[in-house]
Structures are given as C-alpha cells and as structure tokens.
Residue, then its C-alpha position, 0 to 999 in steps of 0.5 A: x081826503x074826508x068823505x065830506x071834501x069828496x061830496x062838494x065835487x063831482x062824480x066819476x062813474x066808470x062804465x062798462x059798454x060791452x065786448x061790442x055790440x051796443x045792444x049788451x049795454x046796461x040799462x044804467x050803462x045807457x042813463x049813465x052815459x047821457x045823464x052824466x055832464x061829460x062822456x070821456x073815453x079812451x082812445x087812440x093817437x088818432x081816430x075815436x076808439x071802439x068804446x065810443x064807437x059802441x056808444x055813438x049810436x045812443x048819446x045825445x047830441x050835445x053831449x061834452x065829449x073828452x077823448x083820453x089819448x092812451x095809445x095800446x104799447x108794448x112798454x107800460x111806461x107810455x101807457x102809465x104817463x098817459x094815464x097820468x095826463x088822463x087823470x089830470x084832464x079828468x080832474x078839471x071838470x070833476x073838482x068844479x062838480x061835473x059829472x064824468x062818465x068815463x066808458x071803456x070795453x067790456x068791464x071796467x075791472x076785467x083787464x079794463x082800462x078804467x082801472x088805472x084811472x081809479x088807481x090814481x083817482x079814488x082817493x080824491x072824488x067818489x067814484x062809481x063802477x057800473x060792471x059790463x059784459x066781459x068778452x069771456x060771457x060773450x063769447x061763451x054765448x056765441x059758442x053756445x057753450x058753457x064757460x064752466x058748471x058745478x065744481x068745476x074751476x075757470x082760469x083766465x089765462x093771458x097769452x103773453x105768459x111764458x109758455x111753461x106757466x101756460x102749460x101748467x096752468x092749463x094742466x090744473x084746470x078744467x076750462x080756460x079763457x086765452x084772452x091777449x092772443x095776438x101775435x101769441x098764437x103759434x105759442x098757445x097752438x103748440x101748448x095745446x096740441x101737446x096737451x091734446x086739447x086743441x079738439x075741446x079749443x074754440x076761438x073766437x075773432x072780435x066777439x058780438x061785432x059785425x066782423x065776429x068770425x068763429x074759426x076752427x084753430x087748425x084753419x087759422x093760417x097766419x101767426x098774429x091774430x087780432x087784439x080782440x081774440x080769445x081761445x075758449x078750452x073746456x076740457x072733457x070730463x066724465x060724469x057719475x050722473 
C-alpha cells in the first residue's frame, strides 16, 4: 500500500503505560491517550485489564473505549486468532479516519502485546510507537540497583526457557533480567544456587503497584509466583579502580 493511501486514514498509535504506576506514563503517553478518538486495550475474557486500569484515573469522561478480548494462553494458537479479531475491530475506525490508541504494559515493543497487532497492521495505516517504562527499569529503580554500568552486558532471560539455556546464558553474562517466572521459579531457584548466584538475585513481586513486595528468594515458599514478577542478577565483579 502507498505512503498517500495510508495518509487518507487514520492513525494508530501504540502507547506504552508503564509497569503500573500511573504516574510513570509519558507525558505524550498522557495527550496521546485523550487526544486520540478512541482508546483500545487489551484485555481479559472478562473484566478491564491492568493497562486500562492504569490509564482509568486520567482519560476523559467520554472518551470511546474498545476492549481487545486477548486471553493470556499457554498455546499461541488462541492467542494468534485473538489478535486477528483484534486487528479487525481495530481496522473499522482506522479505515473511516479515527484515531486509535491502543495501550499496553510497560513498552509497546519489550514482550509488549501491541507488537502482534503492528505485525498485522503496518502494512495497511501509519502507525506510531510511544516507548514506555519497561519493568526491568522499574524494578532497577526500586532496588536501587544498577541494572548494569561500563562494559559490562545485560541479558534478558524469560523463564520459560529450558534449564540448560538458562544455565549457559547465565554463565556468559554479567547481570540478567528473569522476566515470565511464574510457575517457573523452583526451575530458576536451582540454577541459581548451582551457579552460587542466588546471593547477588533479588526479586521483585508486581514492580511500582500498590501490591509491590521485595521478597528475599530463599523466603519465597510457594513454587508459582505471580505473572508479574522478575528476578534481577547482577554478578560481583572486581574493579582495577
């Protein structure tokens, strides 16, 4: 499709909001998600969803909602024919020229769900990415704790990954961000006490949220921890200055 036939419709902006607190959004996040014509947002079978619930307290009154049904699934296949139905609804105020924001957590291209819909979109309406607070700042922020410095290298790690990668990928790191650790935890605990690096782990529970917790790894007892979790690792390493 040309340049000119993507200008005679609307425009879709995809709007990071954050890992939770409302008062992280940007300041374009914030005009963005009132100037626009519609706000859409993914969200359960049932119920709103926290990235509508972060934006809640700040939209206009009037402002035209349209809920994205995408239920979180083990299989990618209902996920995918979700976000086909998803693109669709969001097609139908696009091709008559409305404006849409669609928000989701943290950043629209870190693990973001707004990704799959610009997967299926870009190639028919202009479309503009507003970057978020991802979850791995946020919790470096709460921990006061750098995420890394100088030369030293991040991975990002998710924890559904099978126990060797991790392992590995944990020996050729300097810091690591665990993000997915669910009911993957005991899984991700033994990889650590074997690499010894449970005493440079922290983790953190539902980063910048009212329910927020900071809970040392040996004093979690239960085996599955909530969606919204991540392990931070920061190895120990000795300076010539």
């Amino acid at each position: 499709m040309s340049s000119k036939e993507k200008n005679s419709k609307g425009k879709l902006y995809g709007i990071g909001v954050g890992p939770g607190d409302p008062e992280l959004l940007t300041l374009k996040a914030y005009r963005l998600i009132n100037e626009s014509n519609i706000l859409a947002y993914p969200a359960p079978e049932v119920g709103e969803g926290l990235a509508f619930e972060i934006v809640s307290s700040i939209i206009n009154i009037n402002k035209e909602v349209l809920p994205l049904r995408i239920p979180i699934d083990i299989s990618p296949f209902p996920a995918q024919k979700a976000y086909d139905q998803a693109a669709k609804l969001l097609e139908i105020p696009l091709v008559l020229g409305k404006s849409v924001a669609v928000i989701c957590l943290g950043d629209p291209f870190f693990y973001g769900s707004f990704m799959y819909l610009f997967d299926r979109l870009s190639g028919k309406f202009n479309i503009e990415i507003i970057p978020g607070v991802s979850s791995p700042m946020a919790c470096a922020a709460i921990l006061k704790t750098p995420l890394v410095s100088r030369n030293e290298v991040l991975t990002v790690l998710p924890g559904p990954m099978k126990e060797t990668e991790l392992k590995e990928r944990l020996l050729n790191t300097n810091a690591a961000v665990i993000i997915k650790v669910g009911n993957h935890l005991p899984k991700i605990r033994r990889v650590l006490r074997e690499l010894r690096l449970e005493n440079v782990s922290n983790y953190v529970e539902r980063a910048t949220m009212k329910n927020q917790q900071i809970i040392p790894l040996e004093k979690i007892e239960y085996e599955k921890v909530p969606y919204f979790s991540m392990i931070l690792v920061r190895k120990k390493i000795k300076r010539s200055d």
